[in-house]
C-alpha beads as a LAMMPS data file, in Angstrom:
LAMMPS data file: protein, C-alpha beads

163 atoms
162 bonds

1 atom types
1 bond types

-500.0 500.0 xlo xhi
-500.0 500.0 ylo yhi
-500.0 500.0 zlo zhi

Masses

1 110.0

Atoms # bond

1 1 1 336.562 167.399 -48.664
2 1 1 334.722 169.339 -46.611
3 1 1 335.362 171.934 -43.838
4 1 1 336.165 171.325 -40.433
5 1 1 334.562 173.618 -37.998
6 1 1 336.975 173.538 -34.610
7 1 1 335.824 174.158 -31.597
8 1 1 336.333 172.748 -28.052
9 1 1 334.067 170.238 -28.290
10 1 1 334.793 169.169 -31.857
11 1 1 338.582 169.257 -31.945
12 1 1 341.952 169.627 -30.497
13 1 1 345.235 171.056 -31.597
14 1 1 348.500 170.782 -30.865
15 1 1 351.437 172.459 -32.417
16 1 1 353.696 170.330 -34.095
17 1 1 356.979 172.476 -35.751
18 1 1 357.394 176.039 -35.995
19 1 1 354.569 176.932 -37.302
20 1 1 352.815 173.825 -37.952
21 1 1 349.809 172.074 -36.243
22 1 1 347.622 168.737 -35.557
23 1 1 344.332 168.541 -35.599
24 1 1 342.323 165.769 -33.609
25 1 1 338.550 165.537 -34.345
26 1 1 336.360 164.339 -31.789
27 1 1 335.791 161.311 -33.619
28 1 1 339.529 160.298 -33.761
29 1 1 340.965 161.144 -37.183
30 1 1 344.431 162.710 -36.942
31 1 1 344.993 165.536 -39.615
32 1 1 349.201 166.929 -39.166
33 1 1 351.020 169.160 -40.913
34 1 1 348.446 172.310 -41.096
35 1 1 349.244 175.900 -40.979
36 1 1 346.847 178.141 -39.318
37 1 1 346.190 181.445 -41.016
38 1 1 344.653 184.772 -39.718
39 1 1 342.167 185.765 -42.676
40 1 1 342.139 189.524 -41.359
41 1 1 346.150 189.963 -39.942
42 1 1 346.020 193.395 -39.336
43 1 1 342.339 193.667 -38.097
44 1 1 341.401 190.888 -36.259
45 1 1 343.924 188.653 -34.770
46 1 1 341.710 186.141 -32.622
47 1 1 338.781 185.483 -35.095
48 1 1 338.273 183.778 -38.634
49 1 1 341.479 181.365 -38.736
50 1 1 341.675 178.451 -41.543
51 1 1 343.270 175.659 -41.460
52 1 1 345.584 175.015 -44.488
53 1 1 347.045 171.369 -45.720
54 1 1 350.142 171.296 -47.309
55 1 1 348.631 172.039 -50.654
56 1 1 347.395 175.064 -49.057
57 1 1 343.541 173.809 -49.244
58 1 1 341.574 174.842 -46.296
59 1 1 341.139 171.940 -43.859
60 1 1 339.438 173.321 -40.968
61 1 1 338.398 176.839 -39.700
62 1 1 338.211 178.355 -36.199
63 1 1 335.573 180.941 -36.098
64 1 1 336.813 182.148 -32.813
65 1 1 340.179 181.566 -30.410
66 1 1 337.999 182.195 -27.853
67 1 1 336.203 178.798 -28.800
68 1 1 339.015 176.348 -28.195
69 1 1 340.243 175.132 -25.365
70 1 1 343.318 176.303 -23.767
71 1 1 345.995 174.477 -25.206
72 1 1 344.729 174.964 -28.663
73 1 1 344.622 178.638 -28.223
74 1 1 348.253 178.220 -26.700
75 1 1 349.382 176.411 -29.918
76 1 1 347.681 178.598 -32.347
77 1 1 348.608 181.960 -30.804
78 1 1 352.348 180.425 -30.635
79 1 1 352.278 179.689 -34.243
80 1 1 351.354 183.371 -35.107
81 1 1 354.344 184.302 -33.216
82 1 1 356.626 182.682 -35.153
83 1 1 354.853 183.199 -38.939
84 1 1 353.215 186.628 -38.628
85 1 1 356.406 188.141 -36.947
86 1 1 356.110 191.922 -37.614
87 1 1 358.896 193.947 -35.453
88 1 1 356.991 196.772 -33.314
89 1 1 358.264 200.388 -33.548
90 1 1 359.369 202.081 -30.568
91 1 1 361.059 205.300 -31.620
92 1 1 361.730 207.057 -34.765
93 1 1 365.317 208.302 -34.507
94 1 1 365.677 209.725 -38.265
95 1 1 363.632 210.340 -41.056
96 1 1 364.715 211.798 -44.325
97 1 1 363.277 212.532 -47.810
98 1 1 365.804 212.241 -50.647
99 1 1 364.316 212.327 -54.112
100 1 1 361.058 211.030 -53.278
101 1 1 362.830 208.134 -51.081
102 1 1 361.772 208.265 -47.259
103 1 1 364.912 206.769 -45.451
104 1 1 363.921 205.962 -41.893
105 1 1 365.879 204.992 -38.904
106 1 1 364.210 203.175 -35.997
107 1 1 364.054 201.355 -32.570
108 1 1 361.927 198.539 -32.538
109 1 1 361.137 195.547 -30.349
110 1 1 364.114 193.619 -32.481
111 1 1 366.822 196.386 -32.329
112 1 1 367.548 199.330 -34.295
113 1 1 366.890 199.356 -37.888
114 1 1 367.142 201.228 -41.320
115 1 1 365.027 200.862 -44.141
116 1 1 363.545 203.003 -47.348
117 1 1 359.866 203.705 -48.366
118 1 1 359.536 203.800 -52.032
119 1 1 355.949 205.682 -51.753
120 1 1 354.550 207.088 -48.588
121 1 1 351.016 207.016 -49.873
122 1 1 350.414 202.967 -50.163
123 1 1 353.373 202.207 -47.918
124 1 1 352.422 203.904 -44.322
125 1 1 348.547 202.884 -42.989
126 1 1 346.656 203.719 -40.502
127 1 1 344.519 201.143 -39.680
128 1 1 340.859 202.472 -40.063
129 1 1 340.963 205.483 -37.609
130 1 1 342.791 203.193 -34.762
131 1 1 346.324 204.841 -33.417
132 1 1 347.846 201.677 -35.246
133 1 1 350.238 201.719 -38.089
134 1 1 351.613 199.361 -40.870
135 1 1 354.758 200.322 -42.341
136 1 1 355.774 198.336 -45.583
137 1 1 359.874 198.886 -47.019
138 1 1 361.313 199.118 -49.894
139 1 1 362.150 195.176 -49.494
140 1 1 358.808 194.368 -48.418
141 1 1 359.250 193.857 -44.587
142 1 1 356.677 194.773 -42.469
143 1 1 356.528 197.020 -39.320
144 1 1 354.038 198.216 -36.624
145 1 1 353.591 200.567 -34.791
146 1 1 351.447 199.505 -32.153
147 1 1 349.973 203.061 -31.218
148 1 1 351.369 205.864 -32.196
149 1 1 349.789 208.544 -29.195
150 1 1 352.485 206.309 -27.146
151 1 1 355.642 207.384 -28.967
152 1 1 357.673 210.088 -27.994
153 1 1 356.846 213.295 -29.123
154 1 1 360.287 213.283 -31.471
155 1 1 358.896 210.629 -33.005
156 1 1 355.706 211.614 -33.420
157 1 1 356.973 214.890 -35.013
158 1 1 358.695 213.054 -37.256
159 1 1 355.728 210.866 -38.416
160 1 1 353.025 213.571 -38.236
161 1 1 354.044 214.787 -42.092
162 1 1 353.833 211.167 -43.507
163 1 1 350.561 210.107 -41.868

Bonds

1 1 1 2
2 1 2 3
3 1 3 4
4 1 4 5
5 1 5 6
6 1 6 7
7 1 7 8
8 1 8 9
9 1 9 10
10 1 10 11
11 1 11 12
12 1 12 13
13 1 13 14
14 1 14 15
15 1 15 16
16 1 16 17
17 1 17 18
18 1 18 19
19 1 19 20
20 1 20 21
21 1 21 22
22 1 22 23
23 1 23 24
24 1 24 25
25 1 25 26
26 1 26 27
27 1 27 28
28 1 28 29
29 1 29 30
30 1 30 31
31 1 31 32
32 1 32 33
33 1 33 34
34 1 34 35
35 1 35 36
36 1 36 37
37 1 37 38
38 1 38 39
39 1 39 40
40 1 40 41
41 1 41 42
42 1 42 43
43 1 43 44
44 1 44 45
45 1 45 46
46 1 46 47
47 1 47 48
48 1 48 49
49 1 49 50
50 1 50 51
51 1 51 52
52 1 52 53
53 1 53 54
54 1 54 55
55 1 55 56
56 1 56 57
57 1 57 58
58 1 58 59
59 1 59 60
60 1 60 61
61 1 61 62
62 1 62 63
63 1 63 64
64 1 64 65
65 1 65 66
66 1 66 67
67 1 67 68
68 1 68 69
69 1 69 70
70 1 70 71
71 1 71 72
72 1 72 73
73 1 73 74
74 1 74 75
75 1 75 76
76 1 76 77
77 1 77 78
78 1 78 79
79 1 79 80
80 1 80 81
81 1 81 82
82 1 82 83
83 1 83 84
84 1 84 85
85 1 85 86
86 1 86 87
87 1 87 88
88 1 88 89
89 1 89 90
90 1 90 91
91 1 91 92
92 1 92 93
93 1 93 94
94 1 94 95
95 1 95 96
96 1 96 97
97 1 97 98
98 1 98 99
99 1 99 100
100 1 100 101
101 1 101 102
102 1 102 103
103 1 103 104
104 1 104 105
105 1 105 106
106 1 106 107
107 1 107 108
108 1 108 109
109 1 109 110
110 1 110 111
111 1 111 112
112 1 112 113
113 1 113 114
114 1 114 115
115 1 115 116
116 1 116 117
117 1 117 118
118 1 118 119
119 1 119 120
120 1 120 121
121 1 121 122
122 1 122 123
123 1 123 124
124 1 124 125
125 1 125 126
126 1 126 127
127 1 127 128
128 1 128 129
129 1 129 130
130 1 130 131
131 1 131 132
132 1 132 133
133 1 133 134
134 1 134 135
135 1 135 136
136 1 136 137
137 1 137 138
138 1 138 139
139 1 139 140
140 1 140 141
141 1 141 142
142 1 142 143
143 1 143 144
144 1 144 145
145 1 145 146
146 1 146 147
147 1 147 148
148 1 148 149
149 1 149 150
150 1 150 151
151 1 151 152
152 1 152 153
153 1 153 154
154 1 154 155
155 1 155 156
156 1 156 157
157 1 157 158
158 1 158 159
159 1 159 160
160 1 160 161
161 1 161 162
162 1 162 163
């Protein structure tokens, strides 16, 4: 099968379940069930976006969000929502090192929340010399913090040894 370029003039799409969506080609055929997938999450939230089917096989692919119309956008951004849900970190209340272990205590956009970094080196990022950083747990749960010259400068004391 072979790739669906979508754009406004050659599709539409509609969200169907949580994160689910259908796509309606100009000529009428009616693909459902497809999950739409950043291919650069933590880079580039509005460009390169596949289509998947339910065997995960790439469907269709929206270069840009800027390209659809709307209420695809609407859909497709509301999808993201629910599947790439990444709390935001608003405050580091606690930080502390115990044999190698960073235990951190934090606000974030979700509440307060503890969690342990196994190793600070592959586990904190800073997203190619932006003031954004990815913050992966012991668990594997993601975090963000959105910008870190807007965090208080307790928390930013905190990080500044880590980063």
């Amino acid at each position: 099968m072979r790739r669906i370029y979508v754009d406004k003039y050659t599709g539409k799409i509609e969200k169907t379940d949580l994160y689910l969506v259908k796509l309606t080609t100009k000529d009428g055929t009616v693909y459902e069930d497809l999950e739409p997938r950043m291919l650069f999450p933590y880079t580039n939230h509005t460009m390169y976006i596949t289509l998947l089917d339910s065997d995960e096989r790439e469907l269709g692919f929206v270069r840009d969000l800027d390209e659809l119309d709307k209420d695809s956008r609407r859909a497709i951004e509301e999808c993201f929502k629910e599947y790439y849900m990444i709390p935001k970190i608003t405050k580091v209340i606690e930080c502390e090192d115990k044999f190698g272990t960073l235990k951190w205590k934090v606000d974030t956009d979700r509440g307060e929340v503890t969690f342990s970094i196994k190793n600070r080196h592959s586990d904190i990022k800073r997203l190619y010399g932006t003031p954004r950083v990815i913050i992966r747990d012991s668990n594997d749960n993601r975090y963000e913090i959105p910008d870190i010259n807007k965090m208080d400068a307790r928390s930013n004391r905190l990080l500044f040894s880590y980063l």
